[in-house]
C-alpha positions as CSV (number, residue, x, y, z in Angstrom):
1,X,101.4,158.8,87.5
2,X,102.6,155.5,87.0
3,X,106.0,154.7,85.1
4,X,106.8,151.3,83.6
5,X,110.0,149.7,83.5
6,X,111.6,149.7,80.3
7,X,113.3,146.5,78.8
8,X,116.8,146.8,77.6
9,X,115.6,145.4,74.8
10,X,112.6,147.9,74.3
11,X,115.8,150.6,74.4
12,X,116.3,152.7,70.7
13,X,119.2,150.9,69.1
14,X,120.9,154.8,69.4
15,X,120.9,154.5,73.0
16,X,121.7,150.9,73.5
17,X,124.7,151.3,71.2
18,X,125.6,154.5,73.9
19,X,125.9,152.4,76.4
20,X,127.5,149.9,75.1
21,X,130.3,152.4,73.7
22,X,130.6,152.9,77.8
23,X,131.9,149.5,78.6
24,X,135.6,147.3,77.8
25,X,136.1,145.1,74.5
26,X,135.9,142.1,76.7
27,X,132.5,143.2,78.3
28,X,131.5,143.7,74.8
29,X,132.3,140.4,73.5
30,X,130.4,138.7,75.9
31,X,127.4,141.0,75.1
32,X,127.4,139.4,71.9
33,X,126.6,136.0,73.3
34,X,123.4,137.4,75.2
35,X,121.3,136.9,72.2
36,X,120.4,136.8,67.9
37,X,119.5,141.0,68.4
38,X,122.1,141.9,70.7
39,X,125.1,140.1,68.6
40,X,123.4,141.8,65.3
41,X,123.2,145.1,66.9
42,X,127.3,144.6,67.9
43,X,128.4,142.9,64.8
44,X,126.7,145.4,62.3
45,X,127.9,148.4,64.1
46,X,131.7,148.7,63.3
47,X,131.9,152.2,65.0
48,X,131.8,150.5,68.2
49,X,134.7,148.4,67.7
50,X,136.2,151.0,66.3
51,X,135.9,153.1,69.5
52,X,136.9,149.8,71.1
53,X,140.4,149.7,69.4
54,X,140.8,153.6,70.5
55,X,140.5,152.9,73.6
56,X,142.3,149.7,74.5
57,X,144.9,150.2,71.5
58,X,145.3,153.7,70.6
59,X,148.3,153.7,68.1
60,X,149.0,149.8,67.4
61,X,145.1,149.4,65.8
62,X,145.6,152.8,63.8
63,X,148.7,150.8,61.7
64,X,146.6,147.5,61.9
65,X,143.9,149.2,60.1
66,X,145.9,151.2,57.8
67,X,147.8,148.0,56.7
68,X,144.9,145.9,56.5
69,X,142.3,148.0,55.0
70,X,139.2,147.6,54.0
71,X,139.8,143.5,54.3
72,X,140.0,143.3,57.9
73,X,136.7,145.4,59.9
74,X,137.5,147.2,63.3
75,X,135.8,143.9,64.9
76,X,138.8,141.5,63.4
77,X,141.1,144.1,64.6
78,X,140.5,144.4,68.4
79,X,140.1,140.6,68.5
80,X,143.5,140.2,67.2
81,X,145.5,142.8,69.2
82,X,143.8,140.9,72.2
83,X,145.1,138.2,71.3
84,X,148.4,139.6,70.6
85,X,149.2,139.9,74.6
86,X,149.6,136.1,74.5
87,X,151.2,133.9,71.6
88,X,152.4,131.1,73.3
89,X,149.3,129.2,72.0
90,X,149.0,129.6,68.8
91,X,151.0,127.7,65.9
92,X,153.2,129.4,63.5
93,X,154.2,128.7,60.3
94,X,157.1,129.8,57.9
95,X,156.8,129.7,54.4
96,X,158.5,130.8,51.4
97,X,155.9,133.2,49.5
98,X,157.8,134.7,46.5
99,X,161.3,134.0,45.2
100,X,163.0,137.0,43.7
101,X,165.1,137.2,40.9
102,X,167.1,140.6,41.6
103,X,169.0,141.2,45.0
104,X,168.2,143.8,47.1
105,X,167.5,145.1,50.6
106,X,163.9,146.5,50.1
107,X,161.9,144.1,48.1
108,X,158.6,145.1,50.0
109,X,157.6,148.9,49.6
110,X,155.3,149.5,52.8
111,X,152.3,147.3,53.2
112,X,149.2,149.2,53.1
113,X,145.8,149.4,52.1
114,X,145.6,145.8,52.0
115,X,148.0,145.7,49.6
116,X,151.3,144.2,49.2
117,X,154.2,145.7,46.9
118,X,157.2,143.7,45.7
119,X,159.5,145.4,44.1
120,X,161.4,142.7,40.9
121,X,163.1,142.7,38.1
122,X,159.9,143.5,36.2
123,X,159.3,146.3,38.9
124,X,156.4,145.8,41.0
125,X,154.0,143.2,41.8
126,X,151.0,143.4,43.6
127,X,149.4,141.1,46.2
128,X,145.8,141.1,47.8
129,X,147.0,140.9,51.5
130,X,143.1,139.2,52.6
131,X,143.3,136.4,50.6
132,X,147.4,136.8,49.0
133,X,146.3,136.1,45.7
134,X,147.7,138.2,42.9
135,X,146.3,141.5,41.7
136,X,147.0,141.6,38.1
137,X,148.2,145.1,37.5
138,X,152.1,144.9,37.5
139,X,153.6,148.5,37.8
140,X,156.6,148.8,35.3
141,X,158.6,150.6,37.6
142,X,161.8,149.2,39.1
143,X,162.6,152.8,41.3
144,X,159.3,152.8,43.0
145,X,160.6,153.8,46.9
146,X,156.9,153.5,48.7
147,X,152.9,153.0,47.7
148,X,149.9,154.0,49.5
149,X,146.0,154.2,48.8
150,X,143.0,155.2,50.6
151,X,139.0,155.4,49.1
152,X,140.2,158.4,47.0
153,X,143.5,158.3,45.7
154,X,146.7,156.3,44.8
155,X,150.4,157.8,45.7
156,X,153.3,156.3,44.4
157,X,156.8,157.7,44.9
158,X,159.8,157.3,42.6
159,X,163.0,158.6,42.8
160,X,161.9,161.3,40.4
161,X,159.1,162.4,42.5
162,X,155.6,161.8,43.6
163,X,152.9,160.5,41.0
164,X,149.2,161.3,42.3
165,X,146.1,159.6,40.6
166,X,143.1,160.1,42.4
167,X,139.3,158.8,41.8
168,X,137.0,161.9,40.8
169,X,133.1,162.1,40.4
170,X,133.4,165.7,38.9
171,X,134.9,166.0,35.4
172,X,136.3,169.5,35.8
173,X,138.4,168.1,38.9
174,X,141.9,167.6,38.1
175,X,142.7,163.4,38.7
176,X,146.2,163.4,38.8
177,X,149.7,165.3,39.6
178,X,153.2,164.8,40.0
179,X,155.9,167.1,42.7
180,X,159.3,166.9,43.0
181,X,159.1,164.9,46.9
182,X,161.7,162.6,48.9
183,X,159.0,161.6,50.8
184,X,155.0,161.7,51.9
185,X,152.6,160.7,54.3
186,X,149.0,160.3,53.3
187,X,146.0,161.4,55.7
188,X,142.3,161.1,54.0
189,X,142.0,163.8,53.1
190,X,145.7,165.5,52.8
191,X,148.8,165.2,51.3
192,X,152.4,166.0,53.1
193,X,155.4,165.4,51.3
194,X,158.5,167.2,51.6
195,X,161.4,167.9,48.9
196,X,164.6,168.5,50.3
197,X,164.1,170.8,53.7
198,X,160.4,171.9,52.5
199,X,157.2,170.3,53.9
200,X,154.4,170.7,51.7
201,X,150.5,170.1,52.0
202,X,148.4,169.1,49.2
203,X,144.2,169.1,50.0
204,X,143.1,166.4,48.1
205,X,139.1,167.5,48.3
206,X,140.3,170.6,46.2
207,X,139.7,170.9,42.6
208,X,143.5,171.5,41.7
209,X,146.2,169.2,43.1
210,X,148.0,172.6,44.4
211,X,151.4,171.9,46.6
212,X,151.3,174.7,49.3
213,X,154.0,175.2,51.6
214,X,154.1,175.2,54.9
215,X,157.4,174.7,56.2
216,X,161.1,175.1,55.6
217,X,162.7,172.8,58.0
218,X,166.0,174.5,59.3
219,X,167.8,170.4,59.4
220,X,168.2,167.8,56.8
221,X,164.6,165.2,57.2
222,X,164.6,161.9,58.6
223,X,161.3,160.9,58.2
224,X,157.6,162.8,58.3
225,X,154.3,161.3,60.1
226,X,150.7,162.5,60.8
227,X,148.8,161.9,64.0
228,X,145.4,163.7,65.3
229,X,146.0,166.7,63.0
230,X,149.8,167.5,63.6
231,X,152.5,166.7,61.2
232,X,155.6,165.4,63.0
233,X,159.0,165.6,61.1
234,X,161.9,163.4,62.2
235,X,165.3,165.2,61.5
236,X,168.7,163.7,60.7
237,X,170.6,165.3,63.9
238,X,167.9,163.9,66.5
239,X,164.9,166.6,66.6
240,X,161.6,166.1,66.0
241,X,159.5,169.3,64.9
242,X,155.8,169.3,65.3
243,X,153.4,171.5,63.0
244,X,149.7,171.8,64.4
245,X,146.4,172.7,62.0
246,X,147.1,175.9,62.8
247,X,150.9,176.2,61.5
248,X,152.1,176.7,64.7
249,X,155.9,175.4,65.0
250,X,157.5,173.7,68.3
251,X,161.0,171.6,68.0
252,X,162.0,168.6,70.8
253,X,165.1,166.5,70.8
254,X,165.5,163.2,70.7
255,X,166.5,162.2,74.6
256,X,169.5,160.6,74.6
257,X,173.2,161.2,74.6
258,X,174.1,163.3,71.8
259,X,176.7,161.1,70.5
260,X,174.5,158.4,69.8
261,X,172.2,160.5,67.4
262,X,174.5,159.8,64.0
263,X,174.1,156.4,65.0
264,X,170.4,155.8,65.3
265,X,169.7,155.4,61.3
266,X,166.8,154.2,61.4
267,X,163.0,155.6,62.5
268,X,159.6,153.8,63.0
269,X,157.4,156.6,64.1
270,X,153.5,157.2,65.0
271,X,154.5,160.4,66.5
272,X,156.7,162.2,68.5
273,X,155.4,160.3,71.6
274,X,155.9,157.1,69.8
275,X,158.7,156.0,68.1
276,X,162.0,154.0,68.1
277,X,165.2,154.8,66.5
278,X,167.4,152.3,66.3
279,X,170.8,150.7,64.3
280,X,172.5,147.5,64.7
281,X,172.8,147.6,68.5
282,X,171.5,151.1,69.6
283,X,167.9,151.6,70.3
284,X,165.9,154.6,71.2
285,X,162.4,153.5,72.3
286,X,159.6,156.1,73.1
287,X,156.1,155.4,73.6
288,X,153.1,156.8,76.1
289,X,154.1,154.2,78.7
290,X,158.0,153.5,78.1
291,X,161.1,155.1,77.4
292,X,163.8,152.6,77.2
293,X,167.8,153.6,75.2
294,X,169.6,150.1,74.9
295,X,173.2,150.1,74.0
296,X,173.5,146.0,73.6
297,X,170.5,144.5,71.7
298,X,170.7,141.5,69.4
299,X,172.4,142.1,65.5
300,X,169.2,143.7,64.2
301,X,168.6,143.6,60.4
302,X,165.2,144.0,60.2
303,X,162.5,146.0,62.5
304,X,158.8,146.2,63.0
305,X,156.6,148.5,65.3
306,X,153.8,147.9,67.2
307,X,154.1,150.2,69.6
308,X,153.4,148.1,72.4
309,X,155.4,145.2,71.0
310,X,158.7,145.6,68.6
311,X,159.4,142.8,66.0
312,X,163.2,142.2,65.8
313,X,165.0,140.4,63.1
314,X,168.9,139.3,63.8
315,X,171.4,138.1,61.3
316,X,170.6,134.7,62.9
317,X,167.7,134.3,61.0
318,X,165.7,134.7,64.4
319,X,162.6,137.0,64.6
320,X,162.3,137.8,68.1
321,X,159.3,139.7,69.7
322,X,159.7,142.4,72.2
323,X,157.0,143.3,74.6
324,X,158.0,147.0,76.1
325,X,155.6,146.1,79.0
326,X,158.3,142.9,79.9
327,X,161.4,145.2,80.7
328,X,162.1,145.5,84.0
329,X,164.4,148.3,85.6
330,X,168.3,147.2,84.9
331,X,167.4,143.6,83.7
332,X,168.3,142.4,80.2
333,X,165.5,142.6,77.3
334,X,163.6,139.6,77.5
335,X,162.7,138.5,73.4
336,X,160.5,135.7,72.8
337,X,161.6,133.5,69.6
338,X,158.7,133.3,67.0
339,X,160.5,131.7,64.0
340,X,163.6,130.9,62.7
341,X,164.0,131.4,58.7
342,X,166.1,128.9,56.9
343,X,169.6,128.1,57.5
344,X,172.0,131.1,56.2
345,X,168.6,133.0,55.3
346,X,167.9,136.1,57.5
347,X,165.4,139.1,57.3
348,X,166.7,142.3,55.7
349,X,162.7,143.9,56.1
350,X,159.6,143.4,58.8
351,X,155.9,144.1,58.2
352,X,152.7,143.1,59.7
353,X,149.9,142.7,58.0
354,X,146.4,141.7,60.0
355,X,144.0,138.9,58.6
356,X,140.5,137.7,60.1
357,X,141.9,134.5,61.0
358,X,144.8,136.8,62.7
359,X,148.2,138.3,61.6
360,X,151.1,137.6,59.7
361,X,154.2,138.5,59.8
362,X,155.9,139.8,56.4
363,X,160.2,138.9,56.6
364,X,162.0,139.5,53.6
365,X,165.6,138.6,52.9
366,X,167.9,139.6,49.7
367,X,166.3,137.2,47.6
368,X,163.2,135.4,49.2
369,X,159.6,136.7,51.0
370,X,158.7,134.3,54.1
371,X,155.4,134.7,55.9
372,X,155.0,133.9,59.2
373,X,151.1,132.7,59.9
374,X,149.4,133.1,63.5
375,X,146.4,131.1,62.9
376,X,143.8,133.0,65.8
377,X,141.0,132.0,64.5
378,X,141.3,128.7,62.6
379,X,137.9,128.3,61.7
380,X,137.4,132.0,60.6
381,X,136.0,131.6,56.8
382,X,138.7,131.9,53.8
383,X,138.2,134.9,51.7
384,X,137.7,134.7,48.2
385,X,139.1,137.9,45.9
386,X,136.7,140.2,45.7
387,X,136.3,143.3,44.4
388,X,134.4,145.9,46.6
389,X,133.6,149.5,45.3
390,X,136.8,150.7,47.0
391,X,139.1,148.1,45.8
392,X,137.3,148.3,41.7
393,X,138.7,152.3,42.3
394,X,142.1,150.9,43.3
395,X,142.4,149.0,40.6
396,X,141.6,151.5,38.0
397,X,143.6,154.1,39.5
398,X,146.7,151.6,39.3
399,X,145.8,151.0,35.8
400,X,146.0,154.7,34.6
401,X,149.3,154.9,36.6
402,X,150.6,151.9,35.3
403,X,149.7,153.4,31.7
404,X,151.6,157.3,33.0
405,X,154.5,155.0,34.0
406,X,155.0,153.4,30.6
407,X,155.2,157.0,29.1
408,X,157.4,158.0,31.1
């Protein structure tokens, strides 16, 4: 019996796209160049890029997309962390976004969904990170502390608590709730918040917004994160306790000298693997590769992480960029200057938001919002505002809160 070769070509696009899940992202992008079927098969197949970013950029792609949303496909996102490793090339540009009229050190809640909040006089204001045009649903809310959305629901927290408004097909389902909550973090499908020392999980896919327990945290609560299905709690005096799916409870210090812990008062965490705390001059850097505790940095005011790169903002207006993979054993830090803000002007908050064209970097002072543009891909089309099934849900849900918030 005679067996004929069989074309790559001739291959079910199932298999094909199996081995092409098999190769790097560079390897991948040049398989898009072969030919018309072989760049359609890549481009209209996201999950592959998607595995791509796991792979090659396990954490920093998971706040990429987060951030970005919806606006920016997993395809956008691994061609800009590649490019990332090298911005010497690329021109950047400053420029003054928003003037605010109150002063204050946390003008931008966290940027995510694709959305931007600024937090004014008029409480907050809402941007369309894609194409930074306005989204006209203003939130008359002046204590609003953080924001986040996802396809289902809307979470807003205010000093008073935690407002939930999420999108429901069934009528009996109950589409909104408030808790008592310092804090949350926001999975698809779950809620964790915590109120004082308690942790609490709320399962969104249930038909009751019901707050259940699951923890009573023996220290006062830094911060709380969520990464492959284990909640990670950051406490005031330096430990971080870990809950798995299965409520099982370990607790880890921080490693460094306990005298430095009541002065590392700030946290940007992924999880406990991944993190840096870090004040004025003390850092505590933690990731999968490096584990760095710096005593002299610059003045920092302002901090952003990557995880494989750290965005630093000093008091000189500078915002330096810090690649973890530079430092070499008893040598300085070595920063790379991207930008220097106007004279007297310096950076009180960081955030990254990605783009198709490629990222920009969010620096807010007391009473201005600068953006920093990295042009990667200059001839990347312009979006135009849109609104997608996902975003139309946003938008209503902001709505009705924006309507609860007036009541209130």
């Amino acid at each position: 019996m005679v067996v004929e070769d069989l074309h790559i070509n001739e291959l079910p696009l199932e298999t094909f796209i199996e081995i092409l899940l098999k190769i790097d992202g560079n390897s991948l992008g040049r398989c898009r160049r072969v030919c018309k079927r072989w760049k359609e098969s890549i481009d209209d197949n996201d999950y592959i890029w998607q595995e791509m970013c796991r792979k090659e950029f396990t954490y920093s792609a998971k706040i990429a997309k987060r951030k970005s949303g919806n606006g920016c496909n997993w395809y956008h996102i691994f061609r800009n962390l590649k490019q990332w490793s090298d911005l010497t090339p690329f021109e950047k540009n400053v420029k003054e976004f928003y003037k605010f009229t109150i002063h204050d050190r946390s003008h931008v809640l966290d940027i995510d969904y694709g959305v931007i909040p600024l937090k004014d006089s008029k409480g907050i204001v809402l941007y369309d990170a894609s194409t930074l045009k306005y989204i006209p649903v203003a939130l008359p809310e002046r204590n609003c502390l953080r924001i986040a959305n996802n396809d289902r629901v809307t979470v807003i927290l205010l000093k008073s608590g935690l407002f939930i408004q999420r999108t429901v097909d069934t009528p009996n389902f109950v589409a909104d709730e408030f808790f008592k909550a310092d804090n949350f973090i926001l999975t698809n499908d779950i809620l964790y918040f915590y109120n004082n020392r308690d942790v609490f999980k709320c399962d969104l896919l249930n038909q009751n917004l019901t707050a259940v327990l699951i923890l009573h945290c023996d220290y006062d609560i830094k911060d709380i994160q969520y990464s492959n299905k284990i909640v990670h709690i950051f406490t005031e005096n330096g430990k971080i306790v870990n809950i798995t799916k299965n409520m099982d409870v370990t607790v880890q210090p921080v490693k460094c000298p306990i005298e430095w812990i009541k002065h590392l008062k700030n946290i940007c965490a992924v999880n406990d693997n991944n993190f840096v705390f870090y004040s004025r001059n003390i850092f505590k850097i933690e990731t999968d590769k490096y584990q760095h505790l710096y005593l002299e940095f610059p003045p920092v005011t302002a901090l952003f992480f990557y995880v494989d790169v750290v965005l630093i903002a000093t008091r000189a207006g500078e915002i330096l960029l810090y690649r973890l993979s530079s430092q070499k054993k008893a040598t300085r830090p070595i920063f790379e200057t991207l930008a220097t803000l106007p004279e007297g002007k310096y950076a009180v908050q960081l955030d990254v938001f990605e783009r198709k064209n490629g990222p920009v970097i969010v620096a807010s002072t007391f009473f201005e919002l600068y953006l920093l543009d990295i042009n990667f891909f200059p001839n990347e089309p312009v979006l135009k505002q849109t609104f997608s099934n996902h975003k139309l849900h946003m938008y209503k849900r902001l709505l009705k809160l924006k309507d609860k918030l007036q009541r209130v």
